[in-house]
C-alpha positions, -999 to 999 in steps of 0.1 A, spaced: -191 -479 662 -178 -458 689 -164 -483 709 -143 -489 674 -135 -454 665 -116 -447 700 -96 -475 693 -83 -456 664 -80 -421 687 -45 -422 706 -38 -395 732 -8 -376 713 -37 -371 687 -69 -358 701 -82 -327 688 -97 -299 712 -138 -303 720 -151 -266 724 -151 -235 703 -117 -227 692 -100 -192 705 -100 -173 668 -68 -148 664 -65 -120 644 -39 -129 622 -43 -168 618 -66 -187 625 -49 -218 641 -63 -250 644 -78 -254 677 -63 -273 704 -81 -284 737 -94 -271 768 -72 -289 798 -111 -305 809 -115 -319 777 -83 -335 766 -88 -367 769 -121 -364 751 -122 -378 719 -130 -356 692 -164 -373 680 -178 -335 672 -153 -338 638 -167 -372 624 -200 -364 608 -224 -388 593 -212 -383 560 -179 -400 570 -192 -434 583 -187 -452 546 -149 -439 551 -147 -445 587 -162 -486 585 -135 -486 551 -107 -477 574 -120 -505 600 -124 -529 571 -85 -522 561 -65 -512 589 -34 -511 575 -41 -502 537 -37 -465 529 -60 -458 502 -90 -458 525 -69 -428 544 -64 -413 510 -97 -415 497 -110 -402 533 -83 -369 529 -96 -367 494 -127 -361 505 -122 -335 533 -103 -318 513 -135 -311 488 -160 -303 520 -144 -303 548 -124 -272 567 -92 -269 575 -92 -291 610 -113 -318 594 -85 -323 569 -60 -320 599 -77 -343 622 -81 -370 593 -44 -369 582 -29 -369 620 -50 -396 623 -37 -414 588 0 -408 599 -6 -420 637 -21 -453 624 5 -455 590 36 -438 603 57 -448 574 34 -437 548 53 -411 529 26 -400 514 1 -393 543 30 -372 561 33 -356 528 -1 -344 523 0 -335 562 29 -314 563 23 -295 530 -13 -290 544 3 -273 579 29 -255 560 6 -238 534 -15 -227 566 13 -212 577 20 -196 542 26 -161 544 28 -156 581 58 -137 603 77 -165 621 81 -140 649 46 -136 654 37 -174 653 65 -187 664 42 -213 684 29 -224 652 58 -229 637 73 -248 663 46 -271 659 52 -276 628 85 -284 629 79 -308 657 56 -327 630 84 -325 603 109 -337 630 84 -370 643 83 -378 605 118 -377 600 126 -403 627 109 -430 601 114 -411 566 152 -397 574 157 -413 540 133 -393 519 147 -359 507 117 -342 496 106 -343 533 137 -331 540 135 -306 512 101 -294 523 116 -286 561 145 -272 554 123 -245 530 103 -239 560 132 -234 584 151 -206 559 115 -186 567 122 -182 599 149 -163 622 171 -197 637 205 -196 619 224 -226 644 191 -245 642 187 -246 603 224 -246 598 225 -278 618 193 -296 604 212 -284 570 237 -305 583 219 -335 599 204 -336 565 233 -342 546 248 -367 566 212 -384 565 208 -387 527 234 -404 502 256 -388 485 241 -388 452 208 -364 467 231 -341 480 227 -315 454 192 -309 463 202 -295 498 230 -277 485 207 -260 462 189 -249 498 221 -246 515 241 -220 493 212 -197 490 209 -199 531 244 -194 543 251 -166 516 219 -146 535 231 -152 566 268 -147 560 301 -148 582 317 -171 592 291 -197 590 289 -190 551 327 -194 547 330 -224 565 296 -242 546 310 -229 512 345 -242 521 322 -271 526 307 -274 495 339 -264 472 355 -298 481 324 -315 462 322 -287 439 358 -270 428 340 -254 398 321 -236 417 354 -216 436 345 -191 417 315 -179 436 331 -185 468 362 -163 458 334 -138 454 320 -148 486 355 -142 502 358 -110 493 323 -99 503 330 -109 536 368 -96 537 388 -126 538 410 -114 513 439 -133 515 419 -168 513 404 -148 480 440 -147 467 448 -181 477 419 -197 459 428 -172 428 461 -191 431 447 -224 431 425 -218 399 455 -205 377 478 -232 390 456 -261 375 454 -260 339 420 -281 335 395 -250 353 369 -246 334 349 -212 344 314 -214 349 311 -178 344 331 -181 310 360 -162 324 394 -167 312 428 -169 326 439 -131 322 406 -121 336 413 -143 367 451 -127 371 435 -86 366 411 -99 402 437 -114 418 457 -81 411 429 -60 415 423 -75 454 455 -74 461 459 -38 448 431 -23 464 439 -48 499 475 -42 500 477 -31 535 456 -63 549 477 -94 524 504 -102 543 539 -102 521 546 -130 508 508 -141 505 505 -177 523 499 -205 509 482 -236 517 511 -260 511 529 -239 540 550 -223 516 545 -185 506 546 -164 474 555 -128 475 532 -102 455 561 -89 434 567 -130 421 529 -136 420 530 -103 389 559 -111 375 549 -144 372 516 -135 349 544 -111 327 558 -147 312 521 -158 311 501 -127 298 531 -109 272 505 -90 254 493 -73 286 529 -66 302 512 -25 305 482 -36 325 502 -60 348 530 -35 355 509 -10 361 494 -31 391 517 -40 405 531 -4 407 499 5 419 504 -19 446 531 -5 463 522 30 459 487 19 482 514 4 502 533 36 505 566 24 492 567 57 463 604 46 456 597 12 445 567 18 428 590 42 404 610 14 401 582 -7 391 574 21 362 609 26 354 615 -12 348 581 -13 328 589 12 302 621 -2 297 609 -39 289 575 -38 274 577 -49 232 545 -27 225 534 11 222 501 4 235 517 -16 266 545 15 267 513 43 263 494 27 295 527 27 317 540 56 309 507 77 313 503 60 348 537 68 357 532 103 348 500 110 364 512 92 397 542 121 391 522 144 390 495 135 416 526 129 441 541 161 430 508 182 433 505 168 473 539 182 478 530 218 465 501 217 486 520 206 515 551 233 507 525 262 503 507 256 532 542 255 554 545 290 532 516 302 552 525 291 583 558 305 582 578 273 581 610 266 567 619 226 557 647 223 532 649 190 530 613 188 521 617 216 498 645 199 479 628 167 476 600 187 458 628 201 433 641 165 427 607 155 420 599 177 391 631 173 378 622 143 374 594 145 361 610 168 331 634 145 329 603 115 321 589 138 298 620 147 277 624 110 282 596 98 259 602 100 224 639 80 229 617 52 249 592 51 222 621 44 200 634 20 225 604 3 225 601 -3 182 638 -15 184 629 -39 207 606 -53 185 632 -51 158 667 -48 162 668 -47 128 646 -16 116 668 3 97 642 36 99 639 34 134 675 36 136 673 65 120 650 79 139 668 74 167 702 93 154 673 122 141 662 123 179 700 133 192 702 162 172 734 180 178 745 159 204 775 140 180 788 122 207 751 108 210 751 104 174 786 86 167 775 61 198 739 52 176 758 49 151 782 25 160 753 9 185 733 2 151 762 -16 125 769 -37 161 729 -45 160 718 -49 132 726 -83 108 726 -72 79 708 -103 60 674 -95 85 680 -56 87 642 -40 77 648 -12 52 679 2 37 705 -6 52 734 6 33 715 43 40 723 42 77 761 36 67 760 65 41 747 86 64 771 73 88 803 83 66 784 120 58 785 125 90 820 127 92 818 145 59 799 174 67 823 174 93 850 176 72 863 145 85 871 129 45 897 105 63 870 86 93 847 91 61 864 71 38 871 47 70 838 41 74 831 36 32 856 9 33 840 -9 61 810 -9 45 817 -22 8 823 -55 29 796 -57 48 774 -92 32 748 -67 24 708 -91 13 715 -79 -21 738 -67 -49 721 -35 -57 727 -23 -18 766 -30 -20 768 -15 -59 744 16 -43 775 19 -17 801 18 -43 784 46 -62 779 64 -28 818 63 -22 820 76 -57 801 106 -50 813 113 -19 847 123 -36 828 138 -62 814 163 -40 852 172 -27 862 175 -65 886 145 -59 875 131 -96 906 109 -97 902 89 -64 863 84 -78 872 65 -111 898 46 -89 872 37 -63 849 25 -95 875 5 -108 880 -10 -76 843 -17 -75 844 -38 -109 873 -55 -109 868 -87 -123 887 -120 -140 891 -113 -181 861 -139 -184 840 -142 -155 815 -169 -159 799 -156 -122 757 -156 -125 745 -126 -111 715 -139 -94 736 -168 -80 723 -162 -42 750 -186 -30 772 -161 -37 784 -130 -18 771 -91 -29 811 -90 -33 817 -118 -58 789 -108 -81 789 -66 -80 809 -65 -110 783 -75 -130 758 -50 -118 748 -29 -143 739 1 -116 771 0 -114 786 -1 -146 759 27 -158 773 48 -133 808 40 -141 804 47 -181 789 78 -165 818 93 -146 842 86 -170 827 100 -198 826 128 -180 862 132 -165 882 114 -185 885 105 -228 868 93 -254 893 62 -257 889 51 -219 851 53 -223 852 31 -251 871 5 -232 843 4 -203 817 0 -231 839 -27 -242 841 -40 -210 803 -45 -204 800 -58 -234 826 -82 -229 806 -90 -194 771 -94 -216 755 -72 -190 745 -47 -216 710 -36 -220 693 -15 -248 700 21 -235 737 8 -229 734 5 -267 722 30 -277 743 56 -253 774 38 -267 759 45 -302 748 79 -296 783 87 -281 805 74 -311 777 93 -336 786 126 -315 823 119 -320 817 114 -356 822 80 -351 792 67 -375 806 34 -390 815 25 -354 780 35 -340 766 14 -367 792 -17 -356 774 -10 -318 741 -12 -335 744 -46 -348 761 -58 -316 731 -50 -298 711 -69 -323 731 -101 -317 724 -95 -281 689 -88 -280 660 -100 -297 621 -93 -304 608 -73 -289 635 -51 -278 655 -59 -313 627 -42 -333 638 -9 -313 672 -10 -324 667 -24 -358 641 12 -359 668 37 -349 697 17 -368 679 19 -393 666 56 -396 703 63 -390 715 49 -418 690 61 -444 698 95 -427 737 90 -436 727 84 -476 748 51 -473 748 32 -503 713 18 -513 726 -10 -518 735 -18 -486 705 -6 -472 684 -31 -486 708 -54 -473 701 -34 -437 662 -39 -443 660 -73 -458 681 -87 -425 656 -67 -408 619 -83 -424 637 -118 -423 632 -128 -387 608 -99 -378 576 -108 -360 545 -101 -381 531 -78 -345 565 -52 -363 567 -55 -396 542 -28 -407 569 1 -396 598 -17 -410 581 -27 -443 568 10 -443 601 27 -439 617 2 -463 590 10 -485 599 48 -485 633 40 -489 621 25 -525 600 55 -534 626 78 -526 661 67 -540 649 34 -556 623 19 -580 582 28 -581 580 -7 -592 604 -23 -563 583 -2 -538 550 -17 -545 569 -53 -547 579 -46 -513 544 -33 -497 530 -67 -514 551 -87 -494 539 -64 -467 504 -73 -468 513 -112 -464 537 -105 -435 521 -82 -409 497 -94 -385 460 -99 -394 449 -62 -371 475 -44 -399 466 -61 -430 434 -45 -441 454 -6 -432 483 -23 -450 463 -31 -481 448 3 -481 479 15 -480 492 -1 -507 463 6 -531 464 40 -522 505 39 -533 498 22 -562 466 43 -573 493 71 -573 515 64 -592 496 35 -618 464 45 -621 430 33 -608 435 5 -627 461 -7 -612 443 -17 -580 420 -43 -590 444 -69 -586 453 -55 -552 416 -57 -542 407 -92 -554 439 -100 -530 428 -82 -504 391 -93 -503 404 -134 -504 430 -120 -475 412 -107 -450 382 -112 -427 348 -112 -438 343 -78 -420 377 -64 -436 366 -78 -472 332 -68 -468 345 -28 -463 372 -38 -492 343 -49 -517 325 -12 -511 356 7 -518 364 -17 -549 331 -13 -557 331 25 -554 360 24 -576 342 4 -605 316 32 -600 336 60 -605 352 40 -636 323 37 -652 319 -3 -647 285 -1 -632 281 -41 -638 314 -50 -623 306 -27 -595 271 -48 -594 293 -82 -592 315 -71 -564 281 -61 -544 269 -98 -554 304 -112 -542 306 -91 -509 268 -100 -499 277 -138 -486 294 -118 -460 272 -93 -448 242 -102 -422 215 -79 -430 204 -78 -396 245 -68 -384 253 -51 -412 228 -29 -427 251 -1 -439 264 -21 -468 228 -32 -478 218 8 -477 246 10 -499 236 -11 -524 203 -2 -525 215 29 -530 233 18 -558 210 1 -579 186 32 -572 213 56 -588 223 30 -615 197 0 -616 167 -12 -631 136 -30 -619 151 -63 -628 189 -56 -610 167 -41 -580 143 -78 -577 177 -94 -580 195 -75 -551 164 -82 -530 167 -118 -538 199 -123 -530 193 -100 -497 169 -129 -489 187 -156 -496 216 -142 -475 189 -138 -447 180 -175 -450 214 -185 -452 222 -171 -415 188 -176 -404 198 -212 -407 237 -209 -395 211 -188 -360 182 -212 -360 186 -219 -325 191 -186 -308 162 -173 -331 138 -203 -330 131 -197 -296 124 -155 -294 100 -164 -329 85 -188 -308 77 -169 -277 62 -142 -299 40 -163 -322 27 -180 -286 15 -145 -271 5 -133 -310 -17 -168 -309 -37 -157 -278 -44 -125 -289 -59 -134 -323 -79 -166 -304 -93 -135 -286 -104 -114 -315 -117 -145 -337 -137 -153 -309 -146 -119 -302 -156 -109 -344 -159 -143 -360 -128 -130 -380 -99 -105 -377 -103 -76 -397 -82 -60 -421 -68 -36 -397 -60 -63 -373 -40 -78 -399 -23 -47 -406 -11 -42 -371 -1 -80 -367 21 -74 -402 35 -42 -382 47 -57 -347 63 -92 -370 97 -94 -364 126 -87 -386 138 -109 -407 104 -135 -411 72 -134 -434 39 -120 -419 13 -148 -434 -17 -138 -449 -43 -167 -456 -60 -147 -484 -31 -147 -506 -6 -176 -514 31 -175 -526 22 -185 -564 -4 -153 -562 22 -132 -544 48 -136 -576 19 -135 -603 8 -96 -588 46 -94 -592 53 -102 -629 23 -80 -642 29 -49 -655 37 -25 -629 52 14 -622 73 26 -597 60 52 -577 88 68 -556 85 95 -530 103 115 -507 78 124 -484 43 110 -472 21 117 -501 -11 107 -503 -24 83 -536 -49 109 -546 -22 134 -556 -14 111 -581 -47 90 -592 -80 81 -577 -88 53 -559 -122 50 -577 -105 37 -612 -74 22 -602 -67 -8 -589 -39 -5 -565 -16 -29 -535 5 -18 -509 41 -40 -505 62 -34 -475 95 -38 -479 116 -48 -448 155 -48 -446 152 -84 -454 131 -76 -481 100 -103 -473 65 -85 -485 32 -83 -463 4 -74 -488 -27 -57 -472 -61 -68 -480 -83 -48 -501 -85 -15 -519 -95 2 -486 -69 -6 -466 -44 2 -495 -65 40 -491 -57 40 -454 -17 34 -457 -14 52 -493 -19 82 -464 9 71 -439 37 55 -460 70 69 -465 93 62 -499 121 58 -476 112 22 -469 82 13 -489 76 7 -524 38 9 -541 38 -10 -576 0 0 -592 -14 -22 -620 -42 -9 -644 
């Protein structure tokens, strides 16, 4: 068996015979003494191992006896038993991936842990193993994985970098990633040159990941590289970041590297085409790109120079900022910049200027630098409410207010003011201009006014009636402005002729006012803004006559409204006038109808009843007036016509006339219509005299309105005496009134047959009550069916519970069942039927009626009389208690106000 086993025992693998040489730190695996090298290592095969050993012999060149043999060292055997085993496997299977794999993880995990400096002879070793397995397995990458893991532990940068290297050009492209995952990680700690140049490298496989070597670059102070890759990645439109960054946010570190680098990027920055790209082009550039952050980019770039040391051109670079930015946030960041860079720059010159004070130095050209300076700055500062404005007229050439503003913000200057002026008529177009446009030319021509200019003034007006204003009412507002302008200088003359300029017009224009294909010019003569303030003017400078031909005239246009009618009116009434005011009155009416009419037709008519015209013709007035009228406006006019009756007519014609009423105003003003008219004709015919108004007012109106009608006709029978008509009209007015929704009228006639009744006429209103009940019962089955339901349900379980509980309920129980029954529906009682119910009914009975809670024994004893309680609801169904005793309980609790106790000897 020897002989066999030192066949298998090369010279490169012998282990060490002897006691090993232990170290403090690691224990190594043994090696040999120079006398025993050659020795084989029989001391390491034990007896145990024989059945693994002959295995191996059996199957030379099979590795699952070598596995099964590692297998088992590694469960009882130490560290160099495992070690000898596995050299031994990968000697006699060198291309056995597996057998080097177990091998080298084995000697790396000895080494786990351990300073490379200190062991650096073990670790040599080991690399030496992973090196011999690689000249067979250059192919596999987790070998190559598993060294190059090993070689980042310890200090060789060349040697790693390089096996780095060897490795990738050993392994296809496709298992590349896995060593770049080792490689980034390696040449990012050891940094330089040698990470630039692997990451510069790896970016050509891997552009998305420029990022990270941008960030790289600037770590390691290759700044303008940094800017050229930052070039690259906003020049190609298809980046996507990995790190979810966007373009802006790319241009702000570009600027921010070349802002805070200025003085090592060369100007222009080069480029790797060849060409170059100045700084000033690279920001101007991201202006056209980035419009909504103009303030942030300008203010870079400013910045840029002033790290440079070029002050002059950075103030240019603020100067042309505020000047071009569209926003007052963009304007806010610039400007503050530019004025704290003013005032830092100014502050080092104070400093500078007082401490050549204390030296005793004189430099005047330094000194009047510093003066020029904070002039300046003043200057800026002064400066910023005009380049605000600047900045909103940018954004709108056509804001009126701003305008305004802007004129406000000279002040006194009026040769500042005249130039805004005239800078905003050439700017503004007047079909976009924002606001009120015709204001900035009023204010314009006051201008001149206040300065007692009339003649630029007027100038100016005439310019401005032709300007193609958006709408009419701007150009009439101008007119009317002209107007008033010589007004105020008492020229009242030149005013009307400026008016009738304004509404000159063809005899019959046939021009549509809202026509928008039309000028403001071709269609102002029809504004009635205009016209109103015309008719104004004139009426109050010049005659009667020449306002009347204006009224004419608008008329004539059909571009009168109501109150045009009704000043025209008003105006020939003052003169005394009144048949012509009257003439205006009905012009109007042909104009205008309902609603507006009915306004009219009110004060035409109230003035002529007022001017006692012939009542002849004033029924003519009011019967033109009731023939078209809506029924929403006849009450008033039917009212005042009415009056008109009463006072210089006929009693009779009146009441005719508040008949016709009641058919033709709406249904909200017939029922007060009817009252009224029974309360005219109770006046002057008697009592009497309304029945037939009531019988046509209760088959007029609504069940609720006839139901209130039937209790005041009723009332009215009472007071006349006819207590059975009154009784009929109740009977009549019931089909319309749910007991449940209306219980007043029910009270009412209970209260009735109380005062007036008998037993008989009281049965008979409680059966008709009932049969009312039923009636909408039926007409609300479905709503109703359902609560009844639920309740009978929950009243079931609770009387299953006391029957099983007492055999029976008890009276009492009963009593409180007939108590929580809802309204409107018969508590049953099994003790007594229907036919019983109405036979206790017909006996003889007495009416006891109270007005408080008595109790039975202060009217008879319950020993001798034989007595029943009947409840009567509002629906007027009857729950009948049981026996004597219970009738003793409630005689004690009952009140007459809703109860009834009939006693029968």
């Amino acid at each position: 068996m020897h002989g066999q086993l030192l066949r298998t025992l090369t010279p490169p693998f012998t282990i060490t015979l002897g006691k090993a040489r232990p170290q403090k730190e690691l224990p190594p695996l043994p090696t040999l003494s120079p006398a025993m090298q050659e020795a084989p290592a029989f001391h390491l095969i034990l007896s145990s191992d024989e059945i693994y050993e002959q295995d191996i012999l059996r199957n030379p060149t099979s590795i699952q006896p070598w596995l099964d043999y590692a297998q088992f060292k590694r469960q009882y055997g130490t560290v160099l038993e495992q070690s000898f085993v596995l050299e031994r496997a990968c000697h006699a299977l060198p291309r056995s991936y597996k057998l080097w794999k177990l091998y080298l993880e084995l000697r790396t995990s000895h080494l786990k842990g351990k300073n490379p400096s200190r062991h650096k002879a073990e670790f040599q070793k080991v690399n030496a193993l992973f090196e011999k397995a690689l000249v067979l397995l250059n192919k596999m990458p987790k070998i190559w994985e598993m060294y190059l893991s090993f070689l980042t532990q310890q200090p060789l940068i060349t040697f790693t970098r390089r096996t780095f290297d060897r490795a990738l050009r050993a392994l296809p492209l496709t298992q590349h990633n896995r060593i770049w995952v080792l490689y980034r990680p390696f040449v990012n700690s050891a940094g330089g040159q040698t990470a630039v140049k692997v990451w510069r490298r790896y970016i050509q496989l891997h552009p998305e990941h420029v990022e990270e070597y941008i960030e790289l670059l600037v770590e390691q102070g290759q700044y303008t590289e940094a800017v050229q890759r930052y070039i690259d990645v906003l020049n190609n439109p298809k980046f996507k970041s990995r790190q979810a960054k966007g373009p802006f946010q790319h241009w702000t570190e570009m600027l921010e590297v070349l802002i805070d680098n200025a003085k090592r990027i060369p100007d222009p920055v080069p480029l790797e085409n060849g060409s170059a790209l100045s700084v000033d082009a690279i920001v101007r550039s991201s202006l056209q790109h980035f419009p909504d952050q103009r303030g942030i980019l300008w203010v870079g770039l400013a910045r840029y120079y002033i790290n440079l040391g070029v002050y002059e051109k950075a103030r240019d670079v603020f100067e042309e900022g505020i000047t071009t930015v569209m926003t007052v946030r963009d304007f806010s960041v610039v400007f503050d910049t530019y004025a704290e860079a003013e005032e830092a720059l100014i502050s080092i010159k104070l400093e500078e200027s007082a401490t050549r004070q204390q030296k005793g130095k004189v430099d005047v050209d330094a000194d009047l630098d510093l003066d020029i300076r904070m002039m300046r700055f003043e200057q800026l500062m002064d400066r910023r409410p005009f380049l605000i404005n600047d900045v909103l007229l940018r954004q709108n050439p056509n804001n009126v207010n701003e305008w305004q503003k802007r004129v406000a913000l000279w002040g006194d200057n009026k040769r500042m003011v005249v130039q805004t002026y005239t800078d905003a008529i050439a700017t503004i177009k007047p079909k976009e201009a924002t606001g009120r446009f015709h204001d900035l030319w009023t204010n314009y021509a006051k201008f001149y006014e206040a300065g007692g200019d009339l003649r630029n003034a007027r100038v100016i007006l005439e310019k401005a009636v032709k300007v193609p204003y958006k709408s009419v009412s701007d150009l009439a507002e101008m007119w009317t402005e002209w107007a008033e302008l010589e007004l105020r200088n008492e020229n009242f003359d030149q005013a009307v002729a400026v008016m009738a300029t304004a509404t000159q017009a063809p005899k019959r224009s046939t021009v549509d006012y809202f026509d928008e294909t039309l000028s403001p010019q071709q269609r102002v003569h029809k504004s009635w803004k205009l016209w109103s303030f015309y008719v104004d003017l004139v009426e109050s400078v010049s005659s009667l006559e020449e306002t009347k031909k204006i009224y004419e005239r608008i008329f004539e246009l059909r571009i009168a409204t109501p109150q045009t009618v009704v000043n025209f009116a008003n105006l020939l009434e003052e003169n005394e006038y009144y048949e012509d005011s009257f003439k205006v009155y009905e012009r109007g009416l042909d104009l205008f109808s309902y609603p507006v009419a009915f306004e009219l037709w009110n004060l035409y008519l109230t003035k002529a009843v007022d001017r006692k015209i012939s009542i002849e013709r004033l029924r003519d007035l009011f019967e033109q007036a009731v023939e078209d009228c809506p029924p929403k406006f006849a009450k008033t006019i039917y009212l005042m016509y009415g009056a008109l009756e009463e006072e210089r007519g006929l009693a009779r014609h009146a009441m005719r006339i508040y008949e016709r009423a009641t058919r033709a105003v709406s249904e909200e003003d017939r029922a007060s219509m009817f009252e009224f008219y029974i309360t005219k004709s109770a006046s002057n015919f008697g009592l009497t005299s309304t029945r037939s108004i009531y019988t046509s007012a209760i088959a007029a109106l609504s069940d609720k309105d006839a139901a209130s009608m039937c209790i005041k006709f009723a009332e009215m029978e009472r007071r006349l005496g006819e207590i059975d008509r009154a009784r009929a009209i109740y009977g009549h007015a019931s089909q319309f009134c749910d007991p449940r929704v209306n219980p007043a009228f029910w009270k009412k006639w209970e209260q009735f047959e109380v005062q007036h009744g008998n037993e008989d006429t009281f049965k008979e209103m409680l059966r008709i009550k009932r049969s009312v009940q039923a009636q909408f019962n039926t007409d609300l089955n479905f709503i109703a069916s359902q609560a009844v339901a639920r309740q009978q349900a929950q009243q079931a379980d609770v009387d299953e519970d006391d029957m099983d509980d007492n055999g029976k309920a008890d009276a009492m129980a009963q009593l409180e069942r007939q108590a929580r029954a809802p309204v409107g529906f018969v508590v049953a009682f099994p003790q007594e039927s229907k036919a019983e119910t109405e036979n206790k009914l017909s006996r003889r009975t007495f009416l006891l009626r109270y007005t408080t809670p008595t109790p039975l024994t202060s009217v008879m004893t319950y020993d001798t009389v034989q007595c029943t309680l009947y409840s009567y609801t509002d629906n007027g169904h009857i729950g009948l208690p049981s026996d004597t005793n219970h009738c003793r309980h409630l005689c004690h609790t009952f009140e007459a106000t809703d109860k009834v106790l009939l006693v029968s000897k």
